[in-house]
RODO-2510 file (C-alpha; in nm, 4 decimals, decimal comma):
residues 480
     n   res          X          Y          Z
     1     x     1,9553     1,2768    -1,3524
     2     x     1,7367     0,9326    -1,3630
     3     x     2,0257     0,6932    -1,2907
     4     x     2,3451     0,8101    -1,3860
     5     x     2,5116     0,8857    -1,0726
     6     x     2,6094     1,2247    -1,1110
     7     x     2,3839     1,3724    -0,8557
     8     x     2,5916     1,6080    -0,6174
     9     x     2,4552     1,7964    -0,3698
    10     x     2,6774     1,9698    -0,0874
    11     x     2,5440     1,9303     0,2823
    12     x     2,7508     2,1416     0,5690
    13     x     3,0995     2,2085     0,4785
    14     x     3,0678     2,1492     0,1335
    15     x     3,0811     1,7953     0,1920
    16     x     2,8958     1,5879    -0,1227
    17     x     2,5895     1,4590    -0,0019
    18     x     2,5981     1,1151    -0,2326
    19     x     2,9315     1,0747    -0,0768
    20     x     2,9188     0,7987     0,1443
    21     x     3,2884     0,8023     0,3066
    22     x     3,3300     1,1821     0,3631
    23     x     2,9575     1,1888     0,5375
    24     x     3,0786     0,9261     0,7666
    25     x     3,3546     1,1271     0,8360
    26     x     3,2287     1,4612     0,9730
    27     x     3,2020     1,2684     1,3318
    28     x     3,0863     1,4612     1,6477
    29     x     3,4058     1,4900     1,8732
    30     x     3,2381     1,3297     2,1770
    31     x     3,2029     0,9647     2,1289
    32     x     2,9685     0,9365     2,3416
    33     x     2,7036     1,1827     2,1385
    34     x     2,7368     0,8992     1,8514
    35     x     2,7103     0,6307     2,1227
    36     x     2,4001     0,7693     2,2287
    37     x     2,2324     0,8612     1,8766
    38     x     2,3022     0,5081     1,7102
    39     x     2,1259     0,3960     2,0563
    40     x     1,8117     0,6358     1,9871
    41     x     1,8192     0,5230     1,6370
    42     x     1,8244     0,1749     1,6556
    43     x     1,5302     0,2031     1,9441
    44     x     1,3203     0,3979     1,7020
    45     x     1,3486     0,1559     1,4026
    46     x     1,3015    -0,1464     1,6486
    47     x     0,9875     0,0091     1,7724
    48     x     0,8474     0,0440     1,4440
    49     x     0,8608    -0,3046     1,3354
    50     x     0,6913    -0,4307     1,6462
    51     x     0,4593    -0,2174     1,6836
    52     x     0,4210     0,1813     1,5540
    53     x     0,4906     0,1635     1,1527
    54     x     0,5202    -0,1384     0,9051
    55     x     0,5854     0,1449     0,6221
    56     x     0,8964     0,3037     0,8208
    57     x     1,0476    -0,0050     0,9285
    58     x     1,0394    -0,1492     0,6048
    59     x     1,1435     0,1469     0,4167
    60     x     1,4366     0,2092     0,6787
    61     x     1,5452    -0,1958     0,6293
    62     x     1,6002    -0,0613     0,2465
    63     x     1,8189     0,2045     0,3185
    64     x     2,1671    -0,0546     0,3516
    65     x     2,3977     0,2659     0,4717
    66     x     2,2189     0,4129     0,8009
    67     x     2,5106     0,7256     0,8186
    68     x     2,5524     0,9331     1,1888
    69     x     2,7170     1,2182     1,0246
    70     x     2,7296     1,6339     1,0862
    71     x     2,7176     1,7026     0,7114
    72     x     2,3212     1,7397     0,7829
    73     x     2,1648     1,9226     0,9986
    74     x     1,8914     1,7288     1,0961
    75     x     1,7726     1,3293     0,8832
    76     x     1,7123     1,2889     0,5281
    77     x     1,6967     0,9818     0,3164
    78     x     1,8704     1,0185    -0,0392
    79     x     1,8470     0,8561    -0,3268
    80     x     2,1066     0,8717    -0,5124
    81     x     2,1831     0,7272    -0,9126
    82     x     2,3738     0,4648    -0,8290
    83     x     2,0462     0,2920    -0,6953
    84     x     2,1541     0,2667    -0,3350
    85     x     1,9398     0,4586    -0,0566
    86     x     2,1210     0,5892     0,2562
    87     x     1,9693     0,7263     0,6046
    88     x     2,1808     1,0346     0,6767
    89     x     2,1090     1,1846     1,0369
    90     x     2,3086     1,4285     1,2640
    91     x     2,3993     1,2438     1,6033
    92     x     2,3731     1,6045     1,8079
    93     x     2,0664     1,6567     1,6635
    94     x     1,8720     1,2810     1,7530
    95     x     2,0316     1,3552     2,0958
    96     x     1,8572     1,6868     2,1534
    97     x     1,5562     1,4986     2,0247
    98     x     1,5232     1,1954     2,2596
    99     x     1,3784     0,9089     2,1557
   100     x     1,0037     1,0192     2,1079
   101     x     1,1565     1,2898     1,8663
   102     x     1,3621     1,0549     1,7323
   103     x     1,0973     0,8087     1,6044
   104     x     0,8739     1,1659     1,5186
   105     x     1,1835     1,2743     1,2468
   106     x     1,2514     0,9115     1,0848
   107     x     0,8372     0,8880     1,0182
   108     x     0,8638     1,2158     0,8966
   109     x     1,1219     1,1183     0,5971
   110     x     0,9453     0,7617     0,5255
   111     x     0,6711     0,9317     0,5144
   112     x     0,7621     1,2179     0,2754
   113     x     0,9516     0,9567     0,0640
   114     x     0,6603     0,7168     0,0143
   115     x     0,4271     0,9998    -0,0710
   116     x     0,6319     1,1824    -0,2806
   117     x     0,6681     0,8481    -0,5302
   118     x     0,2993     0,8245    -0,5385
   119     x     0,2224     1,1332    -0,6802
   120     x     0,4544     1,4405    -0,6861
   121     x     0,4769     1,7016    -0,9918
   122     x     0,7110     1,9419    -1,0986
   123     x     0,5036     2,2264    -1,1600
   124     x     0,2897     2,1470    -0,8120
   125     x     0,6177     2,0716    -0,5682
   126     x     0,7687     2,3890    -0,7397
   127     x     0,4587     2,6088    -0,5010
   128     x     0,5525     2,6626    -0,1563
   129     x     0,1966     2,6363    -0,0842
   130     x     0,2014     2,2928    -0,2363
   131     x     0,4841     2,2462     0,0122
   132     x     0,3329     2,3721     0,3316
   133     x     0,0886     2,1146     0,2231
   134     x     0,3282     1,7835     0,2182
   135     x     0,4289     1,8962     0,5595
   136     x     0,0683     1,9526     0,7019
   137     x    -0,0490     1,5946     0,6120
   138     x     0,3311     1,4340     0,6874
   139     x     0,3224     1,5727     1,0377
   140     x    -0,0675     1,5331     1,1048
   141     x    -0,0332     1,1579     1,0442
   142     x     0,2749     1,1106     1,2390
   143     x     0,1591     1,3144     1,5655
   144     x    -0,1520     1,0278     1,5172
   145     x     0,0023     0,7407     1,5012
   146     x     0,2754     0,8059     1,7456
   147     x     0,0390     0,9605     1,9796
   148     x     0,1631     1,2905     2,0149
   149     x    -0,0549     1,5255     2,1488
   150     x     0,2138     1,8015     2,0151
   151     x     0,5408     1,8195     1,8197
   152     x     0,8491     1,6947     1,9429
   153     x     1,0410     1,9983     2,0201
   154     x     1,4433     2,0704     2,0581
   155     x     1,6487     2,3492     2,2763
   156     x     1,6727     2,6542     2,0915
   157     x     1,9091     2,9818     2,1237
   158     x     1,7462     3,1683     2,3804
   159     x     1,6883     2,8811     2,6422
   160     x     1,3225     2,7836     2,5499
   161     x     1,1876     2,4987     2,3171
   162     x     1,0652     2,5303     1,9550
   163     x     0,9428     2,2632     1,7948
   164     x     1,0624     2,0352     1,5377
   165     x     0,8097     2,1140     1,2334
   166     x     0,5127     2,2505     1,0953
   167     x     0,2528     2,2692     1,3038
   168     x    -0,0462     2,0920     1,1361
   169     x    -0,2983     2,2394     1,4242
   170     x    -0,1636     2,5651     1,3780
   171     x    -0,1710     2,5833     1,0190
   172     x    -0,5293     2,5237     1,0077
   173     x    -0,6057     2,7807     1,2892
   174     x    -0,4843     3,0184     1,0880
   175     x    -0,7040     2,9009     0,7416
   176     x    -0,9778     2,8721     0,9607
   177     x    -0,8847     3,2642     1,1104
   178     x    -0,8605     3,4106     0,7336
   179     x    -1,1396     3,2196     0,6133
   180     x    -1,3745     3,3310     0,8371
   181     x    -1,2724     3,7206     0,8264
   182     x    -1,3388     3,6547     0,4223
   183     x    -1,6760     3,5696     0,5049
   184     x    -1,6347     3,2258     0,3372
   185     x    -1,7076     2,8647     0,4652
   186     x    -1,4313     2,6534     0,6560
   187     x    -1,3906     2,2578     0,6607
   188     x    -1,3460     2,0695     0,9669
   189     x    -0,9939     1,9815     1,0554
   190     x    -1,0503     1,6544     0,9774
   191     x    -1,1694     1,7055     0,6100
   192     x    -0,9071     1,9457     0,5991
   193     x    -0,5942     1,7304     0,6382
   194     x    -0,7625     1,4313     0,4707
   195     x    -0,4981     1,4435     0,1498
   196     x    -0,1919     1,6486     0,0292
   197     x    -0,4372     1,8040    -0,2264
   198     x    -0,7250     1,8803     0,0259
   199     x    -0,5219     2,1056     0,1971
   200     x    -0,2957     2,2624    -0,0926
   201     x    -0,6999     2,3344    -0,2237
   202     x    -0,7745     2,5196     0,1266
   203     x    -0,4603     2,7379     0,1878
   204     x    -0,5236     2,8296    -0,1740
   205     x    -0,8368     2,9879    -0,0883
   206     x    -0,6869     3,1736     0,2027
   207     x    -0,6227     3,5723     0,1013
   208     x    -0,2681     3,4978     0,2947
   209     x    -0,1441     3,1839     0,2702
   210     x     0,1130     3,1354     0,5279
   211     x     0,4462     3,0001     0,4271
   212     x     0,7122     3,0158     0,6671
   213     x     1,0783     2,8139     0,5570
   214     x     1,0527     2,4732     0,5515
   215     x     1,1985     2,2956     0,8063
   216     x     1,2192     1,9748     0,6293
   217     x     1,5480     1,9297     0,4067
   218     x     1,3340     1,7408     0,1371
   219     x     1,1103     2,0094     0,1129
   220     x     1,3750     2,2691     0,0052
   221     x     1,4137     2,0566    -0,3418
   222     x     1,1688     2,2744    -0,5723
   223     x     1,1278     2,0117    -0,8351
   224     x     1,1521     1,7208    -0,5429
   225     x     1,3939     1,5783    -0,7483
   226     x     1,7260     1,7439    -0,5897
   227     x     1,8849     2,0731    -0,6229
   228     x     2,1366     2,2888    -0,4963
   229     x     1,9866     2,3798    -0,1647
   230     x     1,8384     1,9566    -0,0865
   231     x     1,9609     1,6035    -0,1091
   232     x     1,9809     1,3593    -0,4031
   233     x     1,6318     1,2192    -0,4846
   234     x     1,7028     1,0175    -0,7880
   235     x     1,3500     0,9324    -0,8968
   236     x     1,4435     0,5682    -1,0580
   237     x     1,5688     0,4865    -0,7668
   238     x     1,3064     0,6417    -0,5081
   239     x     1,0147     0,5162    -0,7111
   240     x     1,1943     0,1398    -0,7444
   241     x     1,2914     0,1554    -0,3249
   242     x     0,9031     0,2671    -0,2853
   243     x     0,6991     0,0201    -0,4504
   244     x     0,9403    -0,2840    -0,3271
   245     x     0,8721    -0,1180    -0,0220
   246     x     0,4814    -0,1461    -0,1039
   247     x     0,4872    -0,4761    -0,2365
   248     x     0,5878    -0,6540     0,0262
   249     x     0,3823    -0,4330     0,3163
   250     x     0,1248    -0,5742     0,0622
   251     x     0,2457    -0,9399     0,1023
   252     x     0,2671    -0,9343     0,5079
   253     x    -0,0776    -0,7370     0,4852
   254     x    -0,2274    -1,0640     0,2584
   255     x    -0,0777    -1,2804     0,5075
   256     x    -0,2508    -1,1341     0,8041
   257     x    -0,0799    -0,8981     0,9791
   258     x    -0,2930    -0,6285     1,0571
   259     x    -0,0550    -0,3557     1,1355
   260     x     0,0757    -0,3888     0,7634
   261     x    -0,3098    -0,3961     0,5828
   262     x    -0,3705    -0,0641     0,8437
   263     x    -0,1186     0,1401     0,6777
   264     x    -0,1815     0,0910     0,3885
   265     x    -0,5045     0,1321     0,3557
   266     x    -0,4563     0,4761     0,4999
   267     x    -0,1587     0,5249     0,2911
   268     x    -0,4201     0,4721    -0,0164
   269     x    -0,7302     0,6612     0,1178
   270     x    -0,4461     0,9989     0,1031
   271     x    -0,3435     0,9439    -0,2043
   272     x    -0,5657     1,1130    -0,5177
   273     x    -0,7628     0,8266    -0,6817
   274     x    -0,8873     1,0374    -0,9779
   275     x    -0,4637     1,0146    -1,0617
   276     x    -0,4623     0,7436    -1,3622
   277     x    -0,1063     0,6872    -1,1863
   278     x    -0,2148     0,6363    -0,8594
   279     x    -0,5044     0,4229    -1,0011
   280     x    -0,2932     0,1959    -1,1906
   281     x     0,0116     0,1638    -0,9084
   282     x    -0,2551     0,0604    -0,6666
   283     x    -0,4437    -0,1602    -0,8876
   284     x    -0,1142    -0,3484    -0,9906
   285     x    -0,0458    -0,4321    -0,6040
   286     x    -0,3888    -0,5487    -0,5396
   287     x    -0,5767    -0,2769    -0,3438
   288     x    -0,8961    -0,3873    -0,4076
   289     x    -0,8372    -0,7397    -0,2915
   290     x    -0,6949    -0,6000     0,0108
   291     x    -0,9811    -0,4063     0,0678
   292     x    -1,2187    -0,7130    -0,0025
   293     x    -1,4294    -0,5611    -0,2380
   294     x    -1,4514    -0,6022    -0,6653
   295     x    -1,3307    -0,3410    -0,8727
   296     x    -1,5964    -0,1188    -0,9727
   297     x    -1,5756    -0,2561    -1,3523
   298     x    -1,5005    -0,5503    -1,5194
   299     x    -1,3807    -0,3610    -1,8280
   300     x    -0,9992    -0,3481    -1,7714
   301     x    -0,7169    -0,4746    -1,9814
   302     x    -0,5911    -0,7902    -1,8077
   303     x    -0,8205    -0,9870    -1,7372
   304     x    -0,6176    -1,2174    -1,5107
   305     x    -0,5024    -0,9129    -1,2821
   306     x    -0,8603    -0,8678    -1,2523
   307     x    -0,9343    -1,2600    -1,1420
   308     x    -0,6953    -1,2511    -0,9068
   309     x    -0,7683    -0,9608    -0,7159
   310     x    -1,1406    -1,0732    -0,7843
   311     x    -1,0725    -1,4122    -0,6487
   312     x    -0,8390    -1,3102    -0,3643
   313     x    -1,1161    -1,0650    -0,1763
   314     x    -1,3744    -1,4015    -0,1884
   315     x    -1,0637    -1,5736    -0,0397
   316     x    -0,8974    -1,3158     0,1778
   317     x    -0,7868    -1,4590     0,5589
   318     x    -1,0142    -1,4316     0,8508
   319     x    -0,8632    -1,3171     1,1850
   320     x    -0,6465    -1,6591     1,2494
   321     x    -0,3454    -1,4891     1,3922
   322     x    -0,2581    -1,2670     1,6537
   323     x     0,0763    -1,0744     1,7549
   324     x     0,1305    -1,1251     2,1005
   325     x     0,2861    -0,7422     2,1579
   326     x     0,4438    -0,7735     2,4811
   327     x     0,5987    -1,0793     2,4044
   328     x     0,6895    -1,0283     2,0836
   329     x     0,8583    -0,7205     2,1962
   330     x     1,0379    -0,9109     2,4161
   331     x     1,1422    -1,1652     2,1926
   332     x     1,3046    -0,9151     1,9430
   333     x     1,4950    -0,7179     2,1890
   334     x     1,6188    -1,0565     2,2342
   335     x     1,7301    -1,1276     1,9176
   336     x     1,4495    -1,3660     1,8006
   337     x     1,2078    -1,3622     1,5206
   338     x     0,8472    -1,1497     1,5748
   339     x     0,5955    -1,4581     1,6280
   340     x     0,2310    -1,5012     1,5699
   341     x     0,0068    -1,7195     1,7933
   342     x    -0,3116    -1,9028     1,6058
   343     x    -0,6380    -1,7893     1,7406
   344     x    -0,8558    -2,0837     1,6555
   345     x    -0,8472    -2,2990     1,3300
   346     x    -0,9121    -2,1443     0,9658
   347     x    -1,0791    -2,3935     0,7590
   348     x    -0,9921    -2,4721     0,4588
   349     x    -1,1188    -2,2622     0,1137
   350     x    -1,3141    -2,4275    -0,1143
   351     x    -1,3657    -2,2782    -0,4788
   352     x    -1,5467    -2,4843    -0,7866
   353     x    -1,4468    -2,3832    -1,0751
   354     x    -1,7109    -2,4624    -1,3804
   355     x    -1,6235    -2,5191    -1,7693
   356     x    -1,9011    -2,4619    -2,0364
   357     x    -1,8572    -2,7819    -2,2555
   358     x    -2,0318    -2,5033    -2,5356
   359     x    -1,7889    -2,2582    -2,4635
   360     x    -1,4585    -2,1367    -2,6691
   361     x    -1,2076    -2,1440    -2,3961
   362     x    -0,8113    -2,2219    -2,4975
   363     x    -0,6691    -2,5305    -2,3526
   364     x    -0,4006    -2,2424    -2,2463
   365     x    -0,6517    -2,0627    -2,0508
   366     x    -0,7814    -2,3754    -1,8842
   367     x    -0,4194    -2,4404    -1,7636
   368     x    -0,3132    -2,1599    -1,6359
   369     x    -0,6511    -2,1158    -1,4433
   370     x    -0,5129    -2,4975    -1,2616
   371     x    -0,2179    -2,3065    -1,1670
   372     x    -0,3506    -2,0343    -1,0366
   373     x    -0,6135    -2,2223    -0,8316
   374     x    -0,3830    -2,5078    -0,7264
   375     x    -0,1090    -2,3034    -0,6205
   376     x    -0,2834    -2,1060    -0,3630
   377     x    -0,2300    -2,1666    -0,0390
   378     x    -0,5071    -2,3263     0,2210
   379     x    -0,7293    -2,3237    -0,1301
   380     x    -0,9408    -2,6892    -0,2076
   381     x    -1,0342    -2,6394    -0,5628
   382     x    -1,3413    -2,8646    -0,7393
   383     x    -1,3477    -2,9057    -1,1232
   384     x    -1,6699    -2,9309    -1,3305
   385     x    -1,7664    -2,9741    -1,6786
   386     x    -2,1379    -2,8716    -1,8052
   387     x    -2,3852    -2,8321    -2,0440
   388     x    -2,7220    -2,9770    -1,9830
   389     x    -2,5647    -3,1735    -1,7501
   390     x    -2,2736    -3,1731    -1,4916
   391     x    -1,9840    -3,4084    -1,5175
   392     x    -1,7212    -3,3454    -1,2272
   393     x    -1,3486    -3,4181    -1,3842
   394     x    -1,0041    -3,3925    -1,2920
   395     x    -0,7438    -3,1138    -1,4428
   396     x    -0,5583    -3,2988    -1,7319
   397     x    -0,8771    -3,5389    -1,8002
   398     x    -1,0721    -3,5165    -2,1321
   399     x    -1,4015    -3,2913    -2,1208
   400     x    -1,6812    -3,4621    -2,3205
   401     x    -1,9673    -3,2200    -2,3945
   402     x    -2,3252    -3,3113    -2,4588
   403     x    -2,6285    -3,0762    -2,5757
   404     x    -2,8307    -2,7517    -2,4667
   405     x    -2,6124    -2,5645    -2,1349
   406     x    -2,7862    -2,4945    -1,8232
   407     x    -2,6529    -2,2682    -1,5532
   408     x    -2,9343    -2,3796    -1,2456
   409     x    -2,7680    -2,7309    -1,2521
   410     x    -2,4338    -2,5588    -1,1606
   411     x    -2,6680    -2,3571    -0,8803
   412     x    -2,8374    -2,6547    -0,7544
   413     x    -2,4619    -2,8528    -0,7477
   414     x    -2,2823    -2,6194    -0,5481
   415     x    -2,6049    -2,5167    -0,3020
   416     x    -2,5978    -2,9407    -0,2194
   417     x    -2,9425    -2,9807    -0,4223
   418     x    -2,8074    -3,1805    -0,7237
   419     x    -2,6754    -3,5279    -0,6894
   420     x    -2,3981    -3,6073    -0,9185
   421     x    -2,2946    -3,9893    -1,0243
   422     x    -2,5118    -4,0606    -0,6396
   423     x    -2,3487    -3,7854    -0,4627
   424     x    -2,4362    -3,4067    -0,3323
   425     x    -2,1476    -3,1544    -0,3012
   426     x    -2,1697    -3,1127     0,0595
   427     x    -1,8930    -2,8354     0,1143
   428     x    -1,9252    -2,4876     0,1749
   429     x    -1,8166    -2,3253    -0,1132
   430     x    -1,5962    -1,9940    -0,1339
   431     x    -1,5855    -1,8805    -0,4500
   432     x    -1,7439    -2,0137    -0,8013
   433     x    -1,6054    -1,9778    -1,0892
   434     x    -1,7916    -1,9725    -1,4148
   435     x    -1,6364    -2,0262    -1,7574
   436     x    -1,8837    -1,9823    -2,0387
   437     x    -2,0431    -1,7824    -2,3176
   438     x    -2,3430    -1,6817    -2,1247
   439     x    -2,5846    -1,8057    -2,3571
   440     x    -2,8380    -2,0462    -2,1411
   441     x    -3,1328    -1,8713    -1,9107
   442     x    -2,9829    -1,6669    -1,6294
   443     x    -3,0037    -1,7831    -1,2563
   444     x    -2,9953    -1,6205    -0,9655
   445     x    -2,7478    -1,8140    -0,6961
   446     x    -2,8472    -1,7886    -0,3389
   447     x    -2,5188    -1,6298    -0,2316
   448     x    -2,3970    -1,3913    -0,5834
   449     x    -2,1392    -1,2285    -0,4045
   450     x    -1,9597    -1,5596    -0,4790
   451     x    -1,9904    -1,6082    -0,8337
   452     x    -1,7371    -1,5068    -1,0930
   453     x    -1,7835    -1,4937    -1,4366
   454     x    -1,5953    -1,5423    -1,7325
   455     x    -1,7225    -1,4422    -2,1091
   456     x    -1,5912    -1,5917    -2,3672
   457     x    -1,5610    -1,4545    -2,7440
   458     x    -1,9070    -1,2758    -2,8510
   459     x    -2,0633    -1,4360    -2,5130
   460     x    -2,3638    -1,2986    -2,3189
   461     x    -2,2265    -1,0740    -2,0136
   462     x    -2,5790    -1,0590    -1,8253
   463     x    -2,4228    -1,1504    -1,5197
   464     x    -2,3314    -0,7783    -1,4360
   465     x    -2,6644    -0,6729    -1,5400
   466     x    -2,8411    -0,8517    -1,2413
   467     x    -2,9514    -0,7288    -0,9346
   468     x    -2,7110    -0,7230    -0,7500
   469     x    -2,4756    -0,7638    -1,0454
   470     x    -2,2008    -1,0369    -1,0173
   471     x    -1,8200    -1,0492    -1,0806
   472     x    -1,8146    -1,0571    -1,4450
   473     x    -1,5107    -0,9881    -1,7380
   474     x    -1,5144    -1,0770    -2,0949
   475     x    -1,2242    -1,2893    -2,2167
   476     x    -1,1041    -1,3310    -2,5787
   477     x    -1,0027    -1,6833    -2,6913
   478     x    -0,6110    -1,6194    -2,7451
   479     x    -0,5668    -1,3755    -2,4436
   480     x    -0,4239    -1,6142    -2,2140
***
């Protein structure tokens, strides 16, 4: 498959499912059943950009062909080779729903979509158990975070209600059931549902593991790829849609907006970080920055990935701006752009960056650390040279080293002990940023958490030997 447009799957009818005119042609008779689903539809997205799901709405805004067609029997994104994603849903069906069902369904397939990307395998989606197991955690998240104390149900055949799903409550009722007439120890619901894999690992245990038809028309796939009984998934094109879709949840979540950082935090904590996949997708969009915290080693490949998410979690935004719900609900219904209000003033960052005069650092190196410091927003960068002495200097100037290096005169400078040329550094600094071989006698700043060190060729990395160890990453001359 993987891009070449030939993905054909039939939906009701026979109709081609990566057929974009004959889906939009199996119409409901009554007009007013479309009327009222594009209605439902367009409430549901709304109400997940103001307030219920950043993931959803934006994963929705990539899908440019939003089709109300009776090919389907229910909703189902596809994916199909020609790189173009398309929401497919069945106007009689969103009716039935209402709009609480409505918003429960569309979750349901961002949610399975995004989740998939991140970590799906052949030989593990191929195992119904495996299956049960997407739906479980899918449908446990959405009843949470669209407050539904149940799920959304629909009229069936003989005049009652059934619902619209698995049942993540009454999936692990019955684990908890066979478990317990095994003799053998049950989790808590909550460690139950905590990941796709946490549960596939309990119903695996179970001496029945229940596995009734999936409701879900991506779940009927096998490989989760597409197949005769599903909808196209190309996977070029659902892994490219899903991390655009990440990377710029990722952006709004940098810039403050709480909702977005939420999400995807919890999107993260699901997935399985022992996956060198997972690892490596989340460590290219900056997790650990959004998180606020170092990566656990220094030891990585790129060394300026690692600075930036390094120096981005001493720099991350305090609480500045608020979203002012009810009238920014108001606002949009309107037509207008979602605002933010400030909530006091953020001051300004402040980072000093220090250069070993001693050291082996390219000219390259020193350059693109300007840009990276000068080009961040609401950031007030301060430039040092050193040895035995400090000598404050401008990007572009000539550095003039002397003799011997000493780290405490960099301490005492940037704690406001040291005067330099008749003046102390009186600002609050951020973030400092050390660029040397390491060789001098080590120093222990009052504040660690906001050093960051980097080793040059053959250089001394004591710095993450300390207690408590500091940011600290060998760099090659050449690397940069």
């Amino acid at each position: 498959m993987g891009g070449n447009g030939k993905l054909r799957v039939a939906g009701r009818g026979g109709v081609d499912l990566g057929d974009r005119r004959a889906l939009a042609a199996c119409r409901p008779d009554d007009p007013a059943v479309l009327q009222e689903a594009e209605r439902l539809k367009e409430a549901a997205l709304l109400d997940f950009g103001v307030r219920d799901s950043v993931i959803a709405s934006w994963l929705f805004a990539k899908c440019h062909y939003q089709i109300a067609t009776t090919a389907i029997g229910t909703a189902a994104v596809t994916a199909t080779g020609d790189g173009v994603c398309s929401l497919l849903y069945n106007p009689e069906f969103f009716v039935r729903l209402g709009i609480g069902g409505v918003k429960f369904v569309l979750f349901h397939e961002a949610r399975h979509l995004m989740q998939r990307h991140l970590h799906v395998d052949r030989e593990l989606a191929a195992d119904p158990v495996f299956v049960l197991a997407t739906e479980v955690t899918v449908n446990h998240v959405a009843m949470r975070r669209l407050g539904l104390s149940a799920l959304p149900t629909v009229p069936s055949a003989d005049g009652g209600r059934e619902p619209t799903g698995i049942d993540p409550h009454e999936i692990y009722r019955r684990y908890a059931a066979d478990l317990r007439g095994q003799g053998r120890a049950v989790l808590d619901y909550a460690d139950f549902v905590e990941t796709d894999l946490s549960v596939y690992r309990e119903l695996r245990r179970m001496a029945d593991p229940p596995v009734p038809p999936p409701l879900c028309i991506h779940v009927r796939l096998g490989s989760g790829l597409g197949g005769p009984d599903g909808i196209p998934l190309d996977p070029e094109t659902v892994q490219r849609i899903g991390t655009a879709v990440l990377q710029e949840l990722m952006r709004q979540a940098r810039q403050g907006n709480a909702a977005a950082r939420d999400e995807l935090l919890e999107l993260a904590d699901r997935c399985d970080a022992t996956d060198p996949h997972i690892a490596k997708l989340w460590g290219l969009l900056g997790l650990a920055a959004l998180r606020g915290v170092t990566p656990p080693t220094g030891r990585v490949q790129w060394w300026k990935r690692w600075l930036v998410d390094v120096l981005a979690s001493r720099l991350r935004e305090g609480e500045r701006l608020v979203y002012p719900r009810k009238l920014g609900a108001v606002l949009v219904s309107l037509g207008h752009d979602p605002m933010l209000l400030r909530r006091g003033r953020e001051r300004i960052k402040v980072v000093l960056i220090a250069l070993d005069t001693s050291g082996s650092m390219s000219d390259e190196t020193v350059t693109w650390l300007t840009t990276l410091v000068g080009q961040t927003d609401g950031v007030e960068a301060h430039w040092l040279s050193f040895d035995g002495v400090i000598m404050p200097f401008r990007p572009g100037e000539r550095v003039f080293g002397g003799g011997g290096t000493d780290f405490q005169q960099v301490v005492d400078y940037a704690e406001g002990r040291l005067e330099v040329a008749g003046h102390r550094f009186e600002d609050k600094v951020d973030a400092v940023i050390m660029v040397t071989d390491g060789y001098a006698p080590q120093v222990s700043p009052a504040e660690p958490g906001k050093w960051i060190w980097l080793i040059t060729d053959d250089g001394d990395t004591w710095p993450e030997r300390v207690h408590p160890p500091m940011a600290c990453h060998r760099v090659m001359v050449g690397d940069g």
